[in-house]
PyMOL Python script that loads the backbone (N, CA, C, O; Angstrom):
from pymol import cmd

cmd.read_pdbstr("""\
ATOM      1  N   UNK A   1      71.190 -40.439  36.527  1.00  0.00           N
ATOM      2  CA  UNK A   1      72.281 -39.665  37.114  1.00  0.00           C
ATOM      3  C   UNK A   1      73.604 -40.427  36.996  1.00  0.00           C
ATOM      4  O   UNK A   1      74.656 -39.840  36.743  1.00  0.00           O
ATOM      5  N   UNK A   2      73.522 -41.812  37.195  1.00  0.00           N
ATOM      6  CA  UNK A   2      75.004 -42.155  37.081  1.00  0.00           C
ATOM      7  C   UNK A   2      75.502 -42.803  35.842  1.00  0.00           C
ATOM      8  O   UNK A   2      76.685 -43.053  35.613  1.00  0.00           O
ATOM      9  N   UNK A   3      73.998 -43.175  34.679  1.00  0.00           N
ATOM     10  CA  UNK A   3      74.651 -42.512  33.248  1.00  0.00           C
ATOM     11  C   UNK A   3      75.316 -41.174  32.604  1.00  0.00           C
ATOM     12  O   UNK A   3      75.854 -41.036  31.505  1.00  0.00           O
ATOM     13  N   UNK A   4      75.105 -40.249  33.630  1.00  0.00           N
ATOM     14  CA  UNK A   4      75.426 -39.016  33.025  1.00  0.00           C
ATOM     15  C   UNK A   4      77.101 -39.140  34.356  1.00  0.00           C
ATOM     16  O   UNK A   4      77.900 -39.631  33.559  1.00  0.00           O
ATOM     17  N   UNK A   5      77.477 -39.071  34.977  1.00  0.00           N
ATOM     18  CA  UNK A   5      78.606 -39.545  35.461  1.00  0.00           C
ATOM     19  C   UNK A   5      79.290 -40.237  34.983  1.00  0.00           C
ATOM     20  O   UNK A   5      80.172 -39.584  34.425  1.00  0.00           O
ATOM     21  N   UNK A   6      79.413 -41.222  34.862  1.00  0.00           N
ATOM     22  CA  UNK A   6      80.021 -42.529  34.059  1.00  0.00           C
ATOM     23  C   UNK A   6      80.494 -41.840  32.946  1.00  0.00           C
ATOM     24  O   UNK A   6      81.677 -41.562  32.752  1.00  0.00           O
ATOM     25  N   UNK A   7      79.294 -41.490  32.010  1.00  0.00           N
ATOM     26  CA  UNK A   7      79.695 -40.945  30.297  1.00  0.00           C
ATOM     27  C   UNK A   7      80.920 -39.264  30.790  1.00  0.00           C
ATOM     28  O   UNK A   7      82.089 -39.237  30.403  1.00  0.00           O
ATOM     29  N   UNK A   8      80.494 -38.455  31.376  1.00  0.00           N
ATOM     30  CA  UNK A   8      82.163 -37.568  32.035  1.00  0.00           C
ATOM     31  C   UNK A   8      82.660 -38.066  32.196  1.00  0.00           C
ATOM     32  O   UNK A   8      83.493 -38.182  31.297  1.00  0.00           O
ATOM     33  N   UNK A   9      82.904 -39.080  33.530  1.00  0.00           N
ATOM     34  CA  UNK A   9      83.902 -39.513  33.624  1.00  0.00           C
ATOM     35  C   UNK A   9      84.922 -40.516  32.146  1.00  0.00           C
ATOM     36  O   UNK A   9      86.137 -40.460  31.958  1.00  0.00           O
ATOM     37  N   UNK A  10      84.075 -41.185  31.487  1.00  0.00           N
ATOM     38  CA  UNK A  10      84.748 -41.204  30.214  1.00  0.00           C
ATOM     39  C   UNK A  10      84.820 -40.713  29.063  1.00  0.00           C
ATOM     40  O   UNK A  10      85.157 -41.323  28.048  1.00  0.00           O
ATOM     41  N   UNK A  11      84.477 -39.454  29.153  1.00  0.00           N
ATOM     42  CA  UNK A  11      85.012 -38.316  28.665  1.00  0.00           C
ATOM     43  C   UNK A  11      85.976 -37.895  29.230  1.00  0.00           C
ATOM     44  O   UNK A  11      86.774 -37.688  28.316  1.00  0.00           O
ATOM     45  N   UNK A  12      86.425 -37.636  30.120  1.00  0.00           N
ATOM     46  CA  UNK A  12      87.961 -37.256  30.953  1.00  0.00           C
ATOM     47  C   UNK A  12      88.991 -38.115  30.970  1.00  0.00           C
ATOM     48  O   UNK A  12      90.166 -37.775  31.110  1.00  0.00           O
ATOM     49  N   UNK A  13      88.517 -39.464  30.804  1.00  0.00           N
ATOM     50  CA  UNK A  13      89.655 -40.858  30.080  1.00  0.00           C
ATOM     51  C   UNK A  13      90.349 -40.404  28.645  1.00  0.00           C
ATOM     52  O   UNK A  13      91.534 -40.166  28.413  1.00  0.00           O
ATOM     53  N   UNK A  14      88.920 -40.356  27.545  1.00  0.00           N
ATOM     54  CA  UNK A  14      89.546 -40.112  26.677  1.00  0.00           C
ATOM     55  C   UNK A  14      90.375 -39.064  26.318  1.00  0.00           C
ATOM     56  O   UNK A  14      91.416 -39.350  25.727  1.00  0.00           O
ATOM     57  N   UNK A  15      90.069 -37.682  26.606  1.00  0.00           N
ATOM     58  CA  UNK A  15      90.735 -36.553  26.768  1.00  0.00           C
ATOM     59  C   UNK A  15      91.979 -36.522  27.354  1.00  0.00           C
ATOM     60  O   UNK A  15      92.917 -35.839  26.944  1.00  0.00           O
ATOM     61  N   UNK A  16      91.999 -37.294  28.361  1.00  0.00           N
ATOM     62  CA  UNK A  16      93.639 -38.258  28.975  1.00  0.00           C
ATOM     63  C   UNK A  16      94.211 -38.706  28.009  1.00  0.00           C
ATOM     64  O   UNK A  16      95.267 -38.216  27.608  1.00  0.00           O
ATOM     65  N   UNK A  17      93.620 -39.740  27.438  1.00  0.00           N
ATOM     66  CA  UNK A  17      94.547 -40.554  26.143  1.00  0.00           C
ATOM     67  C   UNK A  17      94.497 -39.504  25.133  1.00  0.00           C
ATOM     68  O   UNK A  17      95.226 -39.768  24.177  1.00  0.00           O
ATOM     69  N   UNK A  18      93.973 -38.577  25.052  1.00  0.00           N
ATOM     70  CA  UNK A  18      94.392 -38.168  23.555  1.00  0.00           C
ATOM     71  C   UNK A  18      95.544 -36.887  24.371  1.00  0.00           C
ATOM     72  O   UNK A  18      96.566 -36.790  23.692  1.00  0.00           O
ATOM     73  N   UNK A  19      95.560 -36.213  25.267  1.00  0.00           N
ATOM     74  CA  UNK A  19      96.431 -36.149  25.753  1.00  0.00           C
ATOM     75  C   UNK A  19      97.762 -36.692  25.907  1.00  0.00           C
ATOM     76  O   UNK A  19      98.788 -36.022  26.029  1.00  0.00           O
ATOM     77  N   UNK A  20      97.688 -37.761  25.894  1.00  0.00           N
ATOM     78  CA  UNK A  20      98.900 -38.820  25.637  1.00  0.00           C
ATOM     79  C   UNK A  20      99.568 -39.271  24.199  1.00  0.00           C
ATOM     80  O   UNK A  20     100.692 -39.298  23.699  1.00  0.00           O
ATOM     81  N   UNK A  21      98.291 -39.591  23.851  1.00  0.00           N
ATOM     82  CA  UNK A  21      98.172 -39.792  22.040  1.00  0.00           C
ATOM     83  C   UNK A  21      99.496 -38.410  21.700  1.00  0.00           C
ATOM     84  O   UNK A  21     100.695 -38.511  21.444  1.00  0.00           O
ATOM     85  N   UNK A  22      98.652 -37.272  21.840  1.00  0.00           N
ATOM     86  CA  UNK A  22      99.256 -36.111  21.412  1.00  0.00           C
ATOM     87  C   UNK A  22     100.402 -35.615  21.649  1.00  0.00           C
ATOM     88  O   UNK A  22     101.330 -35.501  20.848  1.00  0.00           O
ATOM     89  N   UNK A  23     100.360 -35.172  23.238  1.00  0.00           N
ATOM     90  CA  UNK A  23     101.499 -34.503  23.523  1.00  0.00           C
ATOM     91  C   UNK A  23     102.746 -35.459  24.300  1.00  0.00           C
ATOM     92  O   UNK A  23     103.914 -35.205  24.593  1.00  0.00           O
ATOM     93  N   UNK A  24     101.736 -36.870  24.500  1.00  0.00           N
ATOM     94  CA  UNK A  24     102.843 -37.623  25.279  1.00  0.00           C
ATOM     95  C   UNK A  24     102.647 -37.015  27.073  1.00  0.00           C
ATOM     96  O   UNK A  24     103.616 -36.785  27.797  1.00  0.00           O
ATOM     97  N   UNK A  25     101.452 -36.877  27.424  1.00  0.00           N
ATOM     98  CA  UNK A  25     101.172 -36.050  28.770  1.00  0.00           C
ATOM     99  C   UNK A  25     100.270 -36.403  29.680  1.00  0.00           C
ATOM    100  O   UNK A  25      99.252 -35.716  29.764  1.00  0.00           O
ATOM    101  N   UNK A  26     100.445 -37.517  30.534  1.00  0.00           N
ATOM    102  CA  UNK A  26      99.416 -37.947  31.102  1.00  0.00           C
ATOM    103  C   UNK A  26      98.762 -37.079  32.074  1.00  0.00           C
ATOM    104  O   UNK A  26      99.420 -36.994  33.111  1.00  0.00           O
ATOM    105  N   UNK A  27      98.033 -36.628  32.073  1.00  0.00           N
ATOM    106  CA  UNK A  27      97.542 -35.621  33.276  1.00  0.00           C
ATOM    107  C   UNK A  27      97.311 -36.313  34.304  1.00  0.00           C
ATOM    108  O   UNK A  27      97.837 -35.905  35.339  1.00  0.00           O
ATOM    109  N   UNK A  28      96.527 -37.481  34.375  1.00  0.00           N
ATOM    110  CA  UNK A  28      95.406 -38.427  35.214  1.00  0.00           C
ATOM    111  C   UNK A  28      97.410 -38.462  36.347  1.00  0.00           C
ATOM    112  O   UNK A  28      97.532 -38.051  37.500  1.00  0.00           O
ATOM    113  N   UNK A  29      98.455 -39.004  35.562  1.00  0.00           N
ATOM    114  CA  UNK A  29      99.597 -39.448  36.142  1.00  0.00           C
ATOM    115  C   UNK A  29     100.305 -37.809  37.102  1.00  0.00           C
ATOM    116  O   UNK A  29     100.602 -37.638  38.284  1.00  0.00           O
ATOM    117  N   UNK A  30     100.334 -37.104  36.181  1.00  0.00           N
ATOM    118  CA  UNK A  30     100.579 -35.778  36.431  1.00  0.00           C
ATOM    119  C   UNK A  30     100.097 -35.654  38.068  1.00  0.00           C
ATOM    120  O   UNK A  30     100.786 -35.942  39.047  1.00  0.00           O
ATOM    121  N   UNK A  31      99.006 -35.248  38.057  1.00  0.00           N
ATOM    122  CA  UNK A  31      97.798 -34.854  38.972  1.00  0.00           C
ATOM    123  C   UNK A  31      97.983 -35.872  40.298  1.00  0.00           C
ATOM    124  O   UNK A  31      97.726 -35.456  41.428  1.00  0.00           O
ATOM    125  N   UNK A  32      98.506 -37.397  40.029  1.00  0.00           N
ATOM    126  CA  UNK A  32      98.279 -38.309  41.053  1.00  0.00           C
ATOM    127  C   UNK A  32      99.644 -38.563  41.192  1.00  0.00           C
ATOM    128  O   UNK A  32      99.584 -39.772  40.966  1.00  0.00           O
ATOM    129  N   UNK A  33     100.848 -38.348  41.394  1.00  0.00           N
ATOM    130  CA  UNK A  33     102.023 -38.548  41.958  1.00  0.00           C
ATOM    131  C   UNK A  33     102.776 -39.812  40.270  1.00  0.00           C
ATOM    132  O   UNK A  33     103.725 -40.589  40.382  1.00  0.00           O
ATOM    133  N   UNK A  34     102.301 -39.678  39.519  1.00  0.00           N
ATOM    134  CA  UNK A  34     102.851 -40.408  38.976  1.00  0.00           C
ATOM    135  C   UNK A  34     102.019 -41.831  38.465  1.00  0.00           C
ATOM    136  O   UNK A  34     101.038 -41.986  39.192  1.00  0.00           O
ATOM    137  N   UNK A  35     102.102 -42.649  37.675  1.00  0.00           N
ATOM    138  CA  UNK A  35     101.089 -43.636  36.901  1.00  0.00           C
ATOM    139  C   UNK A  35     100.889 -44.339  38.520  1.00  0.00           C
ATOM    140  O   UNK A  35      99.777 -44.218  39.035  1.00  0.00           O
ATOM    141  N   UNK A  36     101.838 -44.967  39.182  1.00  0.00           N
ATOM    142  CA  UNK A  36     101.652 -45.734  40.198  1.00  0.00           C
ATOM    143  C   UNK A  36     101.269 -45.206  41.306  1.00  0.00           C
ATOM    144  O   UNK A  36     101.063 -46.000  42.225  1.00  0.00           O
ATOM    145  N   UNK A  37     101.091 -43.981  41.528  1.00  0.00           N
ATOM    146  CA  UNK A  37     100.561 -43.080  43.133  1.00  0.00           C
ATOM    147  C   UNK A  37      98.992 -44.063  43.025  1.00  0.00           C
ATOM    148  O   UNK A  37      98.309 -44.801  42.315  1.00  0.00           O
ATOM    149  N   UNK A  38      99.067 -43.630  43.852  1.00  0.00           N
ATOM    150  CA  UNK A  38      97.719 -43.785  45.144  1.00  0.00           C
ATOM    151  C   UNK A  38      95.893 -43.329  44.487  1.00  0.00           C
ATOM    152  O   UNK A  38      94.823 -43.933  44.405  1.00  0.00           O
ATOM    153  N   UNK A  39      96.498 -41.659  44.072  1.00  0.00           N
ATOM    154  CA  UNK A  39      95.458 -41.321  43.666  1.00  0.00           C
ATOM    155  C   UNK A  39      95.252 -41.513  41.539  1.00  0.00           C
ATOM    156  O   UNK A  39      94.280 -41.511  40.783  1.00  0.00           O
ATOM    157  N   UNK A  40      96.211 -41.599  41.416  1.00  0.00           N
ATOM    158  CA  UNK A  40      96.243 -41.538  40.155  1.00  0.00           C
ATOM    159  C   UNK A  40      95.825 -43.223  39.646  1.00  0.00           C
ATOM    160  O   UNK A  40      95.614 -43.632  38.504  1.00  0.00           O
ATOM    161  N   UNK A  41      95.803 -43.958  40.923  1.00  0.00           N
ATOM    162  CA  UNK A  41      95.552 -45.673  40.577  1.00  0.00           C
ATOM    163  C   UNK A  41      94.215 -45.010  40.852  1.00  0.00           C
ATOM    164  O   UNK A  41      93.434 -45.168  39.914  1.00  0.00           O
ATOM    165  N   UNK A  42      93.752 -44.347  41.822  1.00  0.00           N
ATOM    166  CA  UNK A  42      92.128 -44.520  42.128  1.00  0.00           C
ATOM    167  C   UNK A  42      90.986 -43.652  40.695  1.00  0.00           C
ATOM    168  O   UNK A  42      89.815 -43.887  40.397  1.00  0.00           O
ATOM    169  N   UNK A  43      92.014 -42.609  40.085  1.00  0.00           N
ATOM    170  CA  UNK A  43      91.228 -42.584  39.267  1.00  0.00           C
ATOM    171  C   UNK A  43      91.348 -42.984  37.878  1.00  0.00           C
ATOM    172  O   UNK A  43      90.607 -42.587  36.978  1.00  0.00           O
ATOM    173  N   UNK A  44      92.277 -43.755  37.754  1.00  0.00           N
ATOM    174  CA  UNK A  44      92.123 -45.026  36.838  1.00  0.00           C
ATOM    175  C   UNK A  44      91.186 -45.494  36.937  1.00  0.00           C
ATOM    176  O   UNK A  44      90.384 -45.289  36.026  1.00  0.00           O
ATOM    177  N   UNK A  45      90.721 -46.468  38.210  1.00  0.00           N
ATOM    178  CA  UNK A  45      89.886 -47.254  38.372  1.00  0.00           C
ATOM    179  C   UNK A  45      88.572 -46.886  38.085  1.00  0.00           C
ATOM    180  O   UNK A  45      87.807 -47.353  37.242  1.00  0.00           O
ATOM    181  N   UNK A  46      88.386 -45.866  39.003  1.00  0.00           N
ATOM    182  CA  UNK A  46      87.116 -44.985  38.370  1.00  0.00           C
ATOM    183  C   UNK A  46      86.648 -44.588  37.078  1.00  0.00           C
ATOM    184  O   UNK A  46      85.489 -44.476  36.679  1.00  0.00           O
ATOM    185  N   UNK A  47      87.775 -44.386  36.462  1.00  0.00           N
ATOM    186  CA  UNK A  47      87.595 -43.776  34.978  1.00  0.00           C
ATOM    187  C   UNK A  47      87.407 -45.174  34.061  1.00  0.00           C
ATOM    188  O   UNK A  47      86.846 -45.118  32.966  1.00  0.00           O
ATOM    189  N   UNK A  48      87.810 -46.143  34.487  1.00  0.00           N
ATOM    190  CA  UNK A  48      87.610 -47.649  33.969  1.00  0.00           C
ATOM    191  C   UNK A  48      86.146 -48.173  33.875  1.00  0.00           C
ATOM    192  O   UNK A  48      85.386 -48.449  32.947  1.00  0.00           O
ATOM    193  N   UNK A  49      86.074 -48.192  35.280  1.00  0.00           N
ATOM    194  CA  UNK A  49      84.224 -48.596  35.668  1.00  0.00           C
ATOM    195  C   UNK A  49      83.708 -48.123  35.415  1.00  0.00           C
ATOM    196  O   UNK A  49      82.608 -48.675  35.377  1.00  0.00           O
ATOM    197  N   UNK A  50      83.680 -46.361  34.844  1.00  0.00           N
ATOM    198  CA  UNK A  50      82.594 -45.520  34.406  1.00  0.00           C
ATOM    199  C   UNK A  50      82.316 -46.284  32.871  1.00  0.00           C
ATOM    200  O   UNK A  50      81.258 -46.594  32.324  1.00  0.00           O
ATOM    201  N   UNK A  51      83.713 -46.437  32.448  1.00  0.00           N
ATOM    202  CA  UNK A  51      83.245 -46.987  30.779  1.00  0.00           C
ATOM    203  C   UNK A  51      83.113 -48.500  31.089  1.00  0.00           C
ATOM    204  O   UNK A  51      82.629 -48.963  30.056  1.00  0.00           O
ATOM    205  N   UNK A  52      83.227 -49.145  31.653  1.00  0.00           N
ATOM    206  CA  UNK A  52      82.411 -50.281  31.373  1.00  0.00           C
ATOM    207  C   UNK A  52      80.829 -50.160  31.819  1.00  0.00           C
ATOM    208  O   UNK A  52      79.993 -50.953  31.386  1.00  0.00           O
ATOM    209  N   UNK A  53      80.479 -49.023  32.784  1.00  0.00           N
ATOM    210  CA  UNK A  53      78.907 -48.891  32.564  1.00  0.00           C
ATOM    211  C   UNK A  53      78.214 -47.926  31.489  1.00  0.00           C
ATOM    212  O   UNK A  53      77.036 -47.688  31.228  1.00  0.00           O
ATOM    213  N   UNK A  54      79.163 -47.571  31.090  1.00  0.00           N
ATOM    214  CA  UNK A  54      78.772 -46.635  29.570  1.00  0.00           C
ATOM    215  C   UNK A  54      78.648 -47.898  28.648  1.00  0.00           C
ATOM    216  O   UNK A  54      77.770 -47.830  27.787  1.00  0.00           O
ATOM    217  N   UNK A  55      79.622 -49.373  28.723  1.00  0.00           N
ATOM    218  CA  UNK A  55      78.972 -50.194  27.930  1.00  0.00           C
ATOM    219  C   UNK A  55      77.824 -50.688  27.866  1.00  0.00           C
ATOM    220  O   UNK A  55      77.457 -51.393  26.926  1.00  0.00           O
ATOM    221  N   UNK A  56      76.947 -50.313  29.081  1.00  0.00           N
ATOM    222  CA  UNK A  56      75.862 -50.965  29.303  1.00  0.00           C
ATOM    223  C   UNK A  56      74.838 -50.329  28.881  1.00  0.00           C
ATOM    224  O   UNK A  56      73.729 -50.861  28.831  1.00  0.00           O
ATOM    225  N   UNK A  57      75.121 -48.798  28.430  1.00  0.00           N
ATOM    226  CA  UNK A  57      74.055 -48.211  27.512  1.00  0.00           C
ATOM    227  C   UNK A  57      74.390 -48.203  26.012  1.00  0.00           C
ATOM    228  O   UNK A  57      74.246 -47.143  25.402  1.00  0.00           O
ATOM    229  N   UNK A  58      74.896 -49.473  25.265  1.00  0.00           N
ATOM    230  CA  UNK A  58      74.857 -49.787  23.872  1.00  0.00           C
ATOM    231  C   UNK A  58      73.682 -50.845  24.147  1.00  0.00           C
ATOM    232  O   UNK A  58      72.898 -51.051  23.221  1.00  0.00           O
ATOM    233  N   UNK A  59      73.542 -51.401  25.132  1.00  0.00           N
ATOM    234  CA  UNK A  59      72.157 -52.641  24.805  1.00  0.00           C
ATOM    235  C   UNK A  59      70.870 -52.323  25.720  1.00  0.00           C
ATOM    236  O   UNK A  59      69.798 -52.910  25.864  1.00  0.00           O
ATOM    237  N   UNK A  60      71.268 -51.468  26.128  1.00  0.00           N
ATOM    238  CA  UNK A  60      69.753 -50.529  26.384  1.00  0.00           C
ATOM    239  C   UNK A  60      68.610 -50.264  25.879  1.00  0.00           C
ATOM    240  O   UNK A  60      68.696 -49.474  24.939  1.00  0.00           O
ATOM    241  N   UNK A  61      67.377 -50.667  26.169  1.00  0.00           N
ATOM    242  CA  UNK A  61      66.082 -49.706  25.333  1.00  0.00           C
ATOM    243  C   UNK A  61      66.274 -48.738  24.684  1.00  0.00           C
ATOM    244  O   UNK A  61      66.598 -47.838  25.459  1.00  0.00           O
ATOM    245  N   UNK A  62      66.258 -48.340  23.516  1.00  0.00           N
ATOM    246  CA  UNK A  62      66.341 -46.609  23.199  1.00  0.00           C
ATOM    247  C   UNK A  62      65.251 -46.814  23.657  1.00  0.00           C
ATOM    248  O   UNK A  62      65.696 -46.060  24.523  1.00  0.00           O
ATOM    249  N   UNK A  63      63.879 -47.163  24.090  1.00  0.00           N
ATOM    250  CA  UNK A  63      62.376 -46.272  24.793  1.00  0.00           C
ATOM    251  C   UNK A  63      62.818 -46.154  25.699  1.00  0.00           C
ATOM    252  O   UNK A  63      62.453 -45.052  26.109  1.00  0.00           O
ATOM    253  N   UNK A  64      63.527 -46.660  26.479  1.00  0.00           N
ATOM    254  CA  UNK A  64      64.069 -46.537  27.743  1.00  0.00           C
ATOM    255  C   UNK A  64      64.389 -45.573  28.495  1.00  0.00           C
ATOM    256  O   UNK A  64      64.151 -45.026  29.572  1.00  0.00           O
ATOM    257  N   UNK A  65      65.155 -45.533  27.359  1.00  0.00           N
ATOM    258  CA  UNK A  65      66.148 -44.277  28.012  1.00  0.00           C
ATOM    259  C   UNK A  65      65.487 -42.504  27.201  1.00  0.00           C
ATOM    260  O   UNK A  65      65.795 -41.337  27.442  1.00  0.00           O
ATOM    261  N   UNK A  66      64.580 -43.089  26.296  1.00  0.00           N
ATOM    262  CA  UNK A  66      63.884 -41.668  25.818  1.00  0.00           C
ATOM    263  C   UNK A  66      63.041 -41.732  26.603  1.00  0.00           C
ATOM    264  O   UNK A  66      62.599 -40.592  26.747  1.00  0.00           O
ATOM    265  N   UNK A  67      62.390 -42.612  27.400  1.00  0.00           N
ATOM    266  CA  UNK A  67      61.146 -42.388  28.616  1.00  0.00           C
ATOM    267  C   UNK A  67      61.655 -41.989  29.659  1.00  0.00           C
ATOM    268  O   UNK A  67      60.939 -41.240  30.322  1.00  0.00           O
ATOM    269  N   UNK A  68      63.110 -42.327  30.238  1.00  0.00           N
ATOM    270  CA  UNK A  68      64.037 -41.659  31.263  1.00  0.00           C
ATOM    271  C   UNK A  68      64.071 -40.426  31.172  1.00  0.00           C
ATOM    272  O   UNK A  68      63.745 -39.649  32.069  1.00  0.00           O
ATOM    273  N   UNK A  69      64.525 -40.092  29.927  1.00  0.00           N
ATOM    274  CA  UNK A  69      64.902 -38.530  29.717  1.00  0.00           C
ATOM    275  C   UNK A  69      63.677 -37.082  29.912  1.00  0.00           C
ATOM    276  O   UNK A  69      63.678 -35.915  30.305  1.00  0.00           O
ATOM    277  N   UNK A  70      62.650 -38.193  29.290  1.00  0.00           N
ATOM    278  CA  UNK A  70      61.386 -37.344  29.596  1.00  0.00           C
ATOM    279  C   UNK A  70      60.849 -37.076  30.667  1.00  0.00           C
ATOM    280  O   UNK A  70      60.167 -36.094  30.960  1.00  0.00           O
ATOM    281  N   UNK A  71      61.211 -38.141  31.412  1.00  0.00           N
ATOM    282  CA  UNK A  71      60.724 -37.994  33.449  1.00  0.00           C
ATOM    283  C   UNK A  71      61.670 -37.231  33.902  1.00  0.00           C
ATOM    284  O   UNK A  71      61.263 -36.420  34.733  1.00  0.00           O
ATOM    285  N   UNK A  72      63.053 -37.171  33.613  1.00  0.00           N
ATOM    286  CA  UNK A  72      63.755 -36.543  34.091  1.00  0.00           C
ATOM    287  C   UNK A  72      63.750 -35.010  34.036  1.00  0.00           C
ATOM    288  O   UNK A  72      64.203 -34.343  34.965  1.00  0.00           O
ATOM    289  N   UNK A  73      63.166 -34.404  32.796  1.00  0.00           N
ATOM    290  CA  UNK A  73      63.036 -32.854  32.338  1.00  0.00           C
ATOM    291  C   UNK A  73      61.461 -32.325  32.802  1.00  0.00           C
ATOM    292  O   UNK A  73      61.056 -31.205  32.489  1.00  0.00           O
ATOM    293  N   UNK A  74      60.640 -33.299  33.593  1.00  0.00           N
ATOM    294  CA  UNK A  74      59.090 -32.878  33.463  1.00  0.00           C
ATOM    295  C   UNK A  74      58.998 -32.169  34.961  1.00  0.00           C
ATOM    296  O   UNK A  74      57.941 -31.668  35.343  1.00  0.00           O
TER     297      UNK A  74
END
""", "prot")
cmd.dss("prot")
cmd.show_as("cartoon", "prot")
cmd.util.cbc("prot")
cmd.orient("prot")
């Protein structure tokens, strides 16, 4: 469950930056009073820590996580 969190939540990072990339439009800033508000720092942070535990499924078991997936759907 909080591989599948983490990986949205950095999916909604990147979609931010390419947002930015693109139109020059931060939403994450938009949405939270501005890059430095309150909420827009908190989901920085969040959106940060999700991808550094998304790094942690590059050195993962693939049995692992295909034996996860299978308990999870049974």
């Amino acid at each position: 469950m909080i591989d599948r969190i983490a990986l949205i939540l950095s999916i909604i990072g990147g979609l931010n930056w390419g947002l930015v990339g693109i139109f020059q439009f931060d939403l994450v800033a938009w949405l939270g009073g501005g890059q430095n508000g309150v909420l827009a720092r908190i989901i920085y942070i969040v959106v940060g820590l999700a991808a550094i535990w998304c790094v942690s499924l590059l050195f993962r078991d693939s049995d692992v996580l295909e034996d996860h997936s299978i308990g999870n759907h049974a």
